[in-house]
BAGU-737795 format. One record per residue: x, y, z of N, C-alpha, C, O in turn. Coordinates in pm, whole numbers, padded with zeros to 5 digits, always signed. Layout:
BEGIN
XYZXYZXYZXYZ
...
This chain:
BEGIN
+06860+00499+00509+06742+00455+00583+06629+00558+00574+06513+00516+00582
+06655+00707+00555+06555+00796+00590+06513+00795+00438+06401+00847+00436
+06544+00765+00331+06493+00733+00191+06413+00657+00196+06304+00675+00141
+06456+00509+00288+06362+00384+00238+06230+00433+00372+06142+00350+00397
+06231+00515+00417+06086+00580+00479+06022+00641+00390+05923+00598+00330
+06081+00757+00376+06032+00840+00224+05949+00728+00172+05836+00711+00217
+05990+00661+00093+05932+00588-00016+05824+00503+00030+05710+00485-00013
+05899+00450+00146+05774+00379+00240+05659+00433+00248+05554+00374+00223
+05672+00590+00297+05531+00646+00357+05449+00650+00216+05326+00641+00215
+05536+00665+00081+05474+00767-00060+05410+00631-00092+05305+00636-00156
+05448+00533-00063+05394+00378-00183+05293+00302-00051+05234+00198-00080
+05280+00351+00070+05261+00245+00193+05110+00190+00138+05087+00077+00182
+05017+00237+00063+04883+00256+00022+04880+00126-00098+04801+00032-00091
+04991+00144-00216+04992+00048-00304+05019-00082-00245+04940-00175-00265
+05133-00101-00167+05144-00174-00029+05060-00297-00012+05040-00410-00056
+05023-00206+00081+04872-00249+00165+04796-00296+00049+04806-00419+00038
+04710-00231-00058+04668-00277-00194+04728-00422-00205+04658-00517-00170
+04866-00444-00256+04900-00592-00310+04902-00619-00246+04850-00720-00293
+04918-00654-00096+04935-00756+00013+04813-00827+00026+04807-00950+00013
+04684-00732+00057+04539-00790+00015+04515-00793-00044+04395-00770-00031
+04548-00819-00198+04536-00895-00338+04581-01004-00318+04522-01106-00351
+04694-01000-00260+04807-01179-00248+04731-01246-00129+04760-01364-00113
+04641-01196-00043+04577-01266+00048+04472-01313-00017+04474-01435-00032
+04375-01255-00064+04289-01262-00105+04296-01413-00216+04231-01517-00206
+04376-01384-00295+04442-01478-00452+04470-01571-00351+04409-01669-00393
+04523-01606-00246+04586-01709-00167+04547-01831-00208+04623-01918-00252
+04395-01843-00192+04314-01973-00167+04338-02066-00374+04359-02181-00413
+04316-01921-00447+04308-01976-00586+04458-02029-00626+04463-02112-00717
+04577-01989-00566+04681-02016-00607+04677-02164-00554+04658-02250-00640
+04691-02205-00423+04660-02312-00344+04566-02430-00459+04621-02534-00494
+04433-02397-00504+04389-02466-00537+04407-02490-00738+04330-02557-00808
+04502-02428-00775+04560-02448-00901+04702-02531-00864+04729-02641-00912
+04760-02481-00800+04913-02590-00732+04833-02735-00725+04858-02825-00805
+04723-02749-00608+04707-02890-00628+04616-02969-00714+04578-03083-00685
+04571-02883-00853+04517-02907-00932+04660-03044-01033+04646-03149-01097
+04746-02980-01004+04835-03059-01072+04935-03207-00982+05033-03267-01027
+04868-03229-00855+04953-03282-00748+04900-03414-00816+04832-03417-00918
+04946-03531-00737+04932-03696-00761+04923-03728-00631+05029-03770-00585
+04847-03724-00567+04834-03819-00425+04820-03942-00411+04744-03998-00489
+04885-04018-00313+04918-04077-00296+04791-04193-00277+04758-04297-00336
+04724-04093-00129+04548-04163-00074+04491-04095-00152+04532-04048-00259
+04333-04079-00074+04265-04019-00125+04253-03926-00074+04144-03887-00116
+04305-03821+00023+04297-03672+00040+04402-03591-00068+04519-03627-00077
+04364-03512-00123+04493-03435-00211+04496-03294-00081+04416-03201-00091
+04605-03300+00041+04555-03251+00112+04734-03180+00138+04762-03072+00189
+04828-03283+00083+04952-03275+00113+05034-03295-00053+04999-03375-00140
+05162-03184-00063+05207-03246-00210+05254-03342-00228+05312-03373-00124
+05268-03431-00316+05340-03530-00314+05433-03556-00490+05550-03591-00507
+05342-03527-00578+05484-03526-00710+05394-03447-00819+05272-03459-00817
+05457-03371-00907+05356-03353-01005+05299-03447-01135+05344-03548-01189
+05208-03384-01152+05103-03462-01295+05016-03406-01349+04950-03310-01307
+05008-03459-01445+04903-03318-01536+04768-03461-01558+04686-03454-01649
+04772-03573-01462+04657-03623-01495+04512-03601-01491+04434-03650-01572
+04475-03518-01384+04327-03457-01357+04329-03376-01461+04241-03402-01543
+04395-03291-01486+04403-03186-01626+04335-03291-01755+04268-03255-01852
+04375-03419-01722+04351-03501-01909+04261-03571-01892+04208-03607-01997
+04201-03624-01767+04086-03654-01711+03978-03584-01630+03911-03652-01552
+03954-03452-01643+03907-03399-01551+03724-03481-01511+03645-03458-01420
+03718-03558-01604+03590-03612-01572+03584-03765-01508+03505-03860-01497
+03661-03743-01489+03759-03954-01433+03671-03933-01304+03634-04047-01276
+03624-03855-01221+03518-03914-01100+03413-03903-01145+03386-03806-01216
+03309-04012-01112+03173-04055-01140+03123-03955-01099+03172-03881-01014
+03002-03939-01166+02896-03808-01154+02950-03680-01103+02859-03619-01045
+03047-03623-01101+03119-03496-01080+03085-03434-01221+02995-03353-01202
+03116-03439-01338+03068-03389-01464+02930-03373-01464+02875-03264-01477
+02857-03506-01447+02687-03462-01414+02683-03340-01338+02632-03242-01390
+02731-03334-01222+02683-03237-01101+02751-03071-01156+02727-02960-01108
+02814-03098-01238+02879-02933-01247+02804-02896-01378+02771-02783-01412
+02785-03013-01445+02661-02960-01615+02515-02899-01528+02456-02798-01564
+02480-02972-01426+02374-02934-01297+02348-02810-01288+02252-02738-01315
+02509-02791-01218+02515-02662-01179+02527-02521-01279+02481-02412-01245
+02583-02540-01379+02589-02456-01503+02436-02454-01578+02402-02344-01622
+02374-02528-01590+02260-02521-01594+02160-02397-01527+02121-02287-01569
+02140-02484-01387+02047-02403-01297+02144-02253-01280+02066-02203-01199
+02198-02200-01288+02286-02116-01300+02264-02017-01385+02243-01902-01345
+02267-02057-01539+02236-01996-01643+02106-01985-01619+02086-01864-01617
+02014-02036-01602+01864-02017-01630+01828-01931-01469+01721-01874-01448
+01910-01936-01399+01869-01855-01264+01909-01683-01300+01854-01590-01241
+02010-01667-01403+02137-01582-01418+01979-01517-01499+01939-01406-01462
+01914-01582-01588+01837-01507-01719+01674-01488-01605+01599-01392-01627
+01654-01551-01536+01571-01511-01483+01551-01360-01376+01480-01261-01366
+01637-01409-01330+01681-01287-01199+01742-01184-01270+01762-01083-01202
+01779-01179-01390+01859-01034-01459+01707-00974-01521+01677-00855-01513
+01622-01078-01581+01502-01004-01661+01410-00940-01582+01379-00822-01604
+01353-01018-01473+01277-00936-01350+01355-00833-01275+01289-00737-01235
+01507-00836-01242+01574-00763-01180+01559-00612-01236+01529-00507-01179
+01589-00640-01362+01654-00495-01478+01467-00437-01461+01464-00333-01395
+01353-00474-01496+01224-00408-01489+01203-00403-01307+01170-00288-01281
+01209-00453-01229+01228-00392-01120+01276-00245-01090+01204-00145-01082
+01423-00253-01075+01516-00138-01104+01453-00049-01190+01484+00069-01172
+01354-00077-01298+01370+00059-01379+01210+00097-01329+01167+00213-01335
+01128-00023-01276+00980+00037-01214+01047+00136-01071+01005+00249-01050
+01157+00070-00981+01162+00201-00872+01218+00285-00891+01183+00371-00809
+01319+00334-00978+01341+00420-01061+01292+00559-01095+01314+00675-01060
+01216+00492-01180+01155+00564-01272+00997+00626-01277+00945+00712-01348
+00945+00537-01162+00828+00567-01140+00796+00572-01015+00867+00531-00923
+00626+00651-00999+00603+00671-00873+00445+00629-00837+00332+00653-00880
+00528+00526-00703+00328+00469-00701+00373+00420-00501+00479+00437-00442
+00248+00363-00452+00247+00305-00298+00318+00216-00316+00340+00129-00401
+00393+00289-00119+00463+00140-00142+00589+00163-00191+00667+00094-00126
+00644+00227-00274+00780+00216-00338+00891+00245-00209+01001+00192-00224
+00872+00310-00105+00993+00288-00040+00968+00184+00031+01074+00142+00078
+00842+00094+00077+00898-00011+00144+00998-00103+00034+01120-00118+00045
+00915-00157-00067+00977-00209-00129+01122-00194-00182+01187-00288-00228
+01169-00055-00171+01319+00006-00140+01381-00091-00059+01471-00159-00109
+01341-00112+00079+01340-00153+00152+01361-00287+00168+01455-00330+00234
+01258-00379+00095+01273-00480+00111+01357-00576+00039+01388-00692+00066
+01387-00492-00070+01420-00569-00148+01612-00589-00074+01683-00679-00119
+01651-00518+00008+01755-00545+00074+01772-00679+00152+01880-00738+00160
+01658-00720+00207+01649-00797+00302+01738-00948+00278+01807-01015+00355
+01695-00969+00106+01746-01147+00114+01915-01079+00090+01980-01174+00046
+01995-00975+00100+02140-00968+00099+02211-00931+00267+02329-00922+00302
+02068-00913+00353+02065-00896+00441+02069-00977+00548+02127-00963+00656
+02000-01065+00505+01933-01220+00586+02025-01319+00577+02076-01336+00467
+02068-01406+00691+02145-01499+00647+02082-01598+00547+01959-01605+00546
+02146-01667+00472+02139-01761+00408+02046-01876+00441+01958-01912+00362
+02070-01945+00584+02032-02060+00632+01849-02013+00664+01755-02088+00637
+01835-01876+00726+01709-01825+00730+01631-01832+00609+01512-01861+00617
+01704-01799+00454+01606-01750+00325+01601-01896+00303+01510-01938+00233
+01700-01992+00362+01657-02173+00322+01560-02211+00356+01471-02220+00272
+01538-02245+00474+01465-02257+00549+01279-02225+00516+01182-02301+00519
+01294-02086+00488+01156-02021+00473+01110-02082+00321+00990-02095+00296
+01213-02116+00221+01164-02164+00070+01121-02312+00104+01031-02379+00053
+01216-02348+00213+01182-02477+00215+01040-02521+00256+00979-02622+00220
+01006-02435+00331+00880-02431+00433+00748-02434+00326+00651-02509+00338
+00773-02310+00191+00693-02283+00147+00662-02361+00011+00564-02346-00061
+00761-02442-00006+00789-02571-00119+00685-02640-00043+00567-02644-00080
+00736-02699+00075+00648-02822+00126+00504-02789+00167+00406-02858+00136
+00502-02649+00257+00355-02617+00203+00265-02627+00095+00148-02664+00102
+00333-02587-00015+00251-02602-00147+00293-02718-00220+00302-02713-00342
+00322-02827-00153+00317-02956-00242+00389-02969-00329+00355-03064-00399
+00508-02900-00374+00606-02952-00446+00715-03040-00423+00770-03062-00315
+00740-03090-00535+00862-03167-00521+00956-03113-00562+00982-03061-00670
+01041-03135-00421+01191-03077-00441+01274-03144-00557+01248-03257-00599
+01368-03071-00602+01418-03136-00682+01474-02993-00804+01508-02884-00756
+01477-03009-00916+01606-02873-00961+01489-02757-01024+01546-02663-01079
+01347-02750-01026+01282-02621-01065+01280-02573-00937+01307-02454-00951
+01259-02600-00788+01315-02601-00655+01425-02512-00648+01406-02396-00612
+01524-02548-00676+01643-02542-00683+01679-02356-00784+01762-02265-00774
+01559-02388-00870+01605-02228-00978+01494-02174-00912+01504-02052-00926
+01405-02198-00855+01312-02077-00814+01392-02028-00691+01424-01910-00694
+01426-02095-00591+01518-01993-00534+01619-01980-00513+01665-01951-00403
+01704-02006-00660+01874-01905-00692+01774-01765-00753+01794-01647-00728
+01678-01816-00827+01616-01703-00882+01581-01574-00763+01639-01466-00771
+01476-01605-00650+01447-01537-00588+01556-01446-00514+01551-01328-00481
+01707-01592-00492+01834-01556-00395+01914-01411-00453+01953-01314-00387
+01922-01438-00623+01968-01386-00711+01911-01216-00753+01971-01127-00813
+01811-01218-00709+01710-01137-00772+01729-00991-00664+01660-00901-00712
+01770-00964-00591+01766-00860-00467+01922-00809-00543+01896-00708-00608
+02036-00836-00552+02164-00836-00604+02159-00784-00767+02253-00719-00813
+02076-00809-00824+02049-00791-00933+01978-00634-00969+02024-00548-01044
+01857-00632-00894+01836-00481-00843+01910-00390-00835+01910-00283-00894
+01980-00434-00754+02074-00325-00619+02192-00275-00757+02222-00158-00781
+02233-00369-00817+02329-00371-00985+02277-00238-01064+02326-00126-01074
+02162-00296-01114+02138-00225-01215+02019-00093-01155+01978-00014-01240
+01981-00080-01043+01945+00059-00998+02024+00166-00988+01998+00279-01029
+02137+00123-00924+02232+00217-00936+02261+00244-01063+02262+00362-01097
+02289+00149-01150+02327+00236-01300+02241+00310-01362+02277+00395-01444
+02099+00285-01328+01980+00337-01382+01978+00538-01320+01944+00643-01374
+02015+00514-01236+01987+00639-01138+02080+00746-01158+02070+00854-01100
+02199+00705-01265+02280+00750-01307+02273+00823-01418+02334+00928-01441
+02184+00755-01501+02161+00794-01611+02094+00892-01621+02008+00909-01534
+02113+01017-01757+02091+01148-01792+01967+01181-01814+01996+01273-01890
+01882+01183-01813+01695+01165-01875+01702+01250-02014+01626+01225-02107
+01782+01334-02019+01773+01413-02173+01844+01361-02269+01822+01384-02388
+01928+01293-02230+01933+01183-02340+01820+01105-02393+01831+01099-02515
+01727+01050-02355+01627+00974-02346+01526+01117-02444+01464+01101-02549
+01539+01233-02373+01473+01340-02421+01515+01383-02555+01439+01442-02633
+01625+01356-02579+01693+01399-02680+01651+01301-02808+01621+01352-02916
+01652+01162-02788+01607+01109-02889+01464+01129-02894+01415+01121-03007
+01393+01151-02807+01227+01155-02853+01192+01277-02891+01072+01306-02889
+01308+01395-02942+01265+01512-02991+01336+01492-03118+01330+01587-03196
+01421+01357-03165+01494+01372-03313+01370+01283-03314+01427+01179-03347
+01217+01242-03298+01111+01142-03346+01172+00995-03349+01185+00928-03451
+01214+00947-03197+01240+00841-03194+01159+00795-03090+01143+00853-02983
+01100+00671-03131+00964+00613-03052+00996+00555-02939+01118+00546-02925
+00916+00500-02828+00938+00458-02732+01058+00312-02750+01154+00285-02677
+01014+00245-02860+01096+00193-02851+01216+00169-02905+01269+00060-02884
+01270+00251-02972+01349+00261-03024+01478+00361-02915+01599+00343-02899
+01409+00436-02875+01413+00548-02739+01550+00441-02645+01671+00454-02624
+01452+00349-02612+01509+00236-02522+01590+00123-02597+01672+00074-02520
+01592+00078-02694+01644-00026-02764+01818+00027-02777+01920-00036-02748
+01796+00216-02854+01938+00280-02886+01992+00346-02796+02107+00390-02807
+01902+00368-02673+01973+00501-02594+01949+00414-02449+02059+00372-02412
+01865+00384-02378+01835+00345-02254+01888+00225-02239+01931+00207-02125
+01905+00105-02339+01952-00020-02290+02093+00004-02317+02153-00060-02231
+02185+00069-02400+02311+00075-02413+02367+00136-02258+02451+00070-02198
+02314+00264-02200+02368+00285-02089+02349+00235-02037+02440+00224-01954
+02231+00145-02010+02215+00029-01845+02306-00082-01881+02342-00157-01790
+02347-00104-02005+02440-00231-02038+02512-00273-01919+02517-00386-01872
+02577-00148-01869+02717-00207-01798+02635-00236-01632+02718-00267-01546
+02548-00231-01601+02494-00235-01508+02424-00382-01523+02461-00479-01457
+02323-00386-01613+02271-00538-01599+02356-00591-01593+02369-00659-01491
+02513-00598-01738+02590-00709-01727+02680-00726-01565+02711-00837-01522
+02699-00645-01519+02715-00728-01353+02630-00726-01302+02639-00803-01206
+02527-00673-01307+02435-00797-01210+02381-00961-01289+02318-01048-01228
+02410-00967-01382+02415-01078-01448+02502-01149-01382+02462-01242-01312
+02646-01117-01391+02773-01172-01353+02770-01227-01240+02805-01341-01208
+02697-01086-01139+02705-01152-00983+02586-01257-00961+02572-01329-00862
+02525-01252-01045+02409-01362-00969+02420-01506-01038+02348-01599-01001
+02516-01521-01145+02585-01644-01161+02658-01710-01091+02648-01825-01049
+02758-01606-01076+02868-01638-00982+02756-01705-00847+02749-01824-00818
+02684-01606-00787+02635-01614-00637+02565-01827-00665+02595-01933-00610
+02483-01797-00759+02416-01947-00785+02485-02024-00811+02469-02119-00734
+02612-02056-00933+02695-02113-00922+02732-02200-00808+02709-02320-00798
+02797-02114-00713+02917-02153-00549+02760-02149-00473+02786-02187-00359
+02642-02128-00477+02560-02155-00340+02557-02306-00297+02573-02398-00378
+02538-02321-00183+02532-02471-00069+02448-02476-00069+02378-02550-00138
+02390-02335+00072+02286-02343+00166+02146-02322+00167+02065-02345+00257
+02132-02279+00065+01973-02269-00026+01976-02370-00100+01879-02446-00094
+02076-02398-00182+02078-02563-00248+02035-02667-00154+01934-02736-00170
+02111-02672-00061+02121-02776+00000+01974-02840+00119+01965-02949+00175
+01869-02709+00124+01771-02746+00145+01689-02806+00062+01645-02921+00060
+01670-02704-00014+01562-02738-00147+01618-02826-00250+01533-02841-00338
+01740-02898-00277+01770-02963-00429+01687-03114-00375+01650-03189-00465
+01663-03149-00253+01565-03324-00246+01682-03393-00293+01783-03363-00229
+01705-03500-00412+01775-03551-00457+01880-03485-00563+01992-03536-00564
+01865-03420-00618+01964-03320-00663+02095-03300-00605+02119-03250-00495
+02207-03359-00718+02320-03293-00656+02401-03256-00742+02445-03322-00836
+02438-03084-00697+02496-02940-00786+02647-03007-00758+02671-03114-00702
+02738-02915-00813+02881-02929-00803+02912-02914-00633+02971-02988-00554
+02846-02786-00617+02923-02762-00481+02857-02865-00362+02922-02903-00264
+02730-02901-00387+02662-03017-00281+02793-03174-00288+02819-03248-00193
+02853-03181-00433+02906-03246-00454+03088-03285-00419+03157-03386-00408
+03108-03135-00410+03211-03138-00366+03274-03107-00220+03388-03113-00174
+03114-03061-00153+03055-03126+00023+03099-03255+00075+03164-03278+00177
+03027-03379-00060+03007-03472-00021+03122-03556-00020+03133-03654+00053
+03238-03502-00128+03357-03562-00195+03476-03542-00038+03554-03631-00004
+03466-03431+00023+03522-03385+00102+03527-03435+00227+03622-03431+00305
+03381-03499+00248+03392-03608+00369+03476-03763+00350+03534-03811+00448
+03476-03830+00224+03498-03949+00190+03682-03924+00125+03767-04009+00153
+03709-03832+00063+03867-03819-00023+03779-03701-00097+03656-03697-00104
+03875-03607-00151+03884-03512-00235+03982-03506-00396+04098-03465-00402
+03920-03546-00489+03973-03575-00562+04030-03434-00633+03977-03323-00631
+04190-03486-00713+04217-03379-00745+04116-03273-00879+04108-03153-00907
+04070-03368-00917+03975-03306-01068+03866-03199-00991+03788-03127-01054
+03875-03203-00865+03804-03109-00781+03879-02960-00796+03811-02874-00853
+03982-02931-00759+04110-02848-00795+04143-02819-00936+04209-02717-00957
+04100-02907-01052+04096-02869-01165+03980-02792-01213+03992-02698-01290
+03868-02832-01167+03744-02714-01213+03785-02634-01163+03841-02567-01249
+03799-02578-01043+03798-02486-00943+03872-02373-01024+03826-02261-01045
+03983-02417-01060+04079-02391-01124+04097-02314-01274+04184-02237-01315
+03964-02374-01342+03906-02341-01460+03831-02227-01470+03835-02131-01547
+03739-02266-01344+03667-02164-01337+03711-01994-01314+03676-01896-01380
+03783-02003-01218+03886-01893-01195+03939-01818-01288+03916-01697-01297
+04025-01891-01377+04061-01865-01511+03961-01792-01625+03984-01711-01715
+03824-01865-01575+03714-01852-01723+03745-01661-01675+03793-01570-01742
+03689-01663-01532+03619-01550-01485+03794-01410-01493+03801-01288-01499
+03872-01496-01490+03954-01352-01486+03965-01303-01617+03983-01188-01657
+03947-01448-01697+03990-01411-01867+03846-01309-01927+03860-01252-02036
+03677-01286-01829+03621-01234-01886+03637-01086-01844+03606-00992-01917
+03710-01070-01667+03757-00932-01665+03853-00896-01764+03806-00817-01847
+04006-00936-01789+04028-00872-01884+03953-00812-02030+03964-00715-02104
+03878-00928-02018+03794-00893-02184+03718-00783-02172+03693-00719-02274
+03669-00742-02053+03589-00646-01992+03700-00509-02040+03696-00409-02112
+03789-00573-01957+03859-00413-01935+03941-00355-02063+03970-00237-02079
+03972-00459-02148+04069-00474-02311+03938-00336-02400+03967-00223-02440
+03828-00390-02403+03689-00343-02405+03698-00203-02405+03714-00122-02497
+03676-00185-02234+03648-00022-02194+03759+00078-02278+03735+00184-02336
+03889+00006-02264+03980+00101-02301+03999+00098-02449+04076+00185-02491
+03935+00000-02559+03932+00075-02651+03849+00152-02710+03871+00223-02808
+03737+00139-02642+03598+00228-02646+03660+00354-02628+03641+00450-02702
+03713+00353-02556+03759+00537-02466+03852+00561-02539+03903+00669-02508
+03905+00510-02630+04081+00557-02715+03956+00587-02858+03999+00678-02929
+03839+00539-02903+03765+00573-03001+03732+00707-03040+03660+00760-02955
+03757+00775-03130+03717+00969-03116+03641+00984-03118+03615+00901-03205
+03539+01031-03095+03388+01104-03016+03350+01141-03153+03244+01201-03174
């Protein structure tokens, strides 16, 4: 018994670690199990036998394929917007000095700060003020704006990290401004834009509550699978879900397969 303490106290940390991994994973395991269920009604809410039919149909509910091409869409184009203004943001507070730069320090916290239903609300206000119609440029101007504070916060930190004599170093072997930045400055911010890229997909992707003011007639995957949830929940719901999960762990490994052969490379 006084061993299995020992070991207890030496591992209690890794522990704790997998237990909130297996909590965490809970919900995705749950929703891959009933990715494969056959229900009976229309709630897939309880098991009842297996089937790999949503798997061979995953597009067998009406406009669910529309609404997730929707959402991959406004997504991608929110992901390229909010990374391009984000990354020159980050490198204007950075790197330079003018009025104003610490509020804007400042502010730019606010929309990760603010609830959700508040930053809805205020786009919505300012859509209908200025006479637009809601509907999906609506919809990317503010994943863009939602996206864009997260994106900062990403790639400032990596920026702030970085060595300046490196930067110095190539402009004394006669390498031009842009070249300066093309070989030396964008390779180190790499790993920094690419998650804030990552996160502000992901974030636009799964958003409701900014969607769900501003899309008008528009409907994204997740507005869709709101709506699916009041009426039956189909299982092909559990099959994206499911996919998606998969896409995103298969791009961490690729991430991490990556780092470590970079670092096994000889200098």
């Amino acid at each position: 018994m006084a061993a299995f303490f020992r070991w207890l106290r030496r591992n209690v940390i890794v522990i704790a670690g997998l237990l909130t991994l297996a909590y965490l994973l809970l919900p995705n395991i749950v929703v891959t199990v009933f990715s494969f269920n056959k229900p009976k009604g229309r709630f897939n809410y309880s098991w009842q036998e297996f089937s790999l039919d949503a798997w061979q149909d995953p597009c067998g509910v009406a406009d669910m394929c529309g609404s997730l091409s929707l959402s991959l869409q406004i997504a991608t184009w929110a992901t390229i917007g909010a990374t391009v203004l984000g990354t020159m943001i980050a490198f204007a507070l950075v790197r330079y000095r003018f009025r104003a730069r610490g509020a804007i320090n400042s502010l730019i916290f606010l929309p990760m700060a603010m609830p959700e239903v508040v930053m809805a609300a205020s786009l919505l206000t300012l859509f209908l003020n200025m006479g637009a119609q809601l509907g999906f440029w609506t919809v990317l101007i503010a994943h863009i704006m939602f996206c864009l504070s997260f994106v900062v916060t990403a790639v400032k930190a990596r920026v702030m990290s970085m060595d300046p004599r490196l930067e110095q170093a190539a402009q004394d072997l006669y390498a031009g401004p842009v070249q300066t930045f093309l070989r030396v400055t964008l390779p180190i911010a790499a790993p920094g834009i690419a998650a804030g890229a990552l996160l502000a997909f992901a974030l636009s992707f799964d958003d409701f509550i900014i969607t769900n003011f501003n899309a008008g007639s528009t409907v994204t995957f997740p507005m869709f699978v709101w709506g699916s949830a009041q009426r039956g929940t189909p299982v092909q719901i559990n099959v994206i879900g499911t996919a998606m999960f998969l896409v995103a762990v298969l791009l961490v490994l690729s991430g991490m397969l990556i780092g470590k052969r970079r670092n096994k490379q000889p200098r």
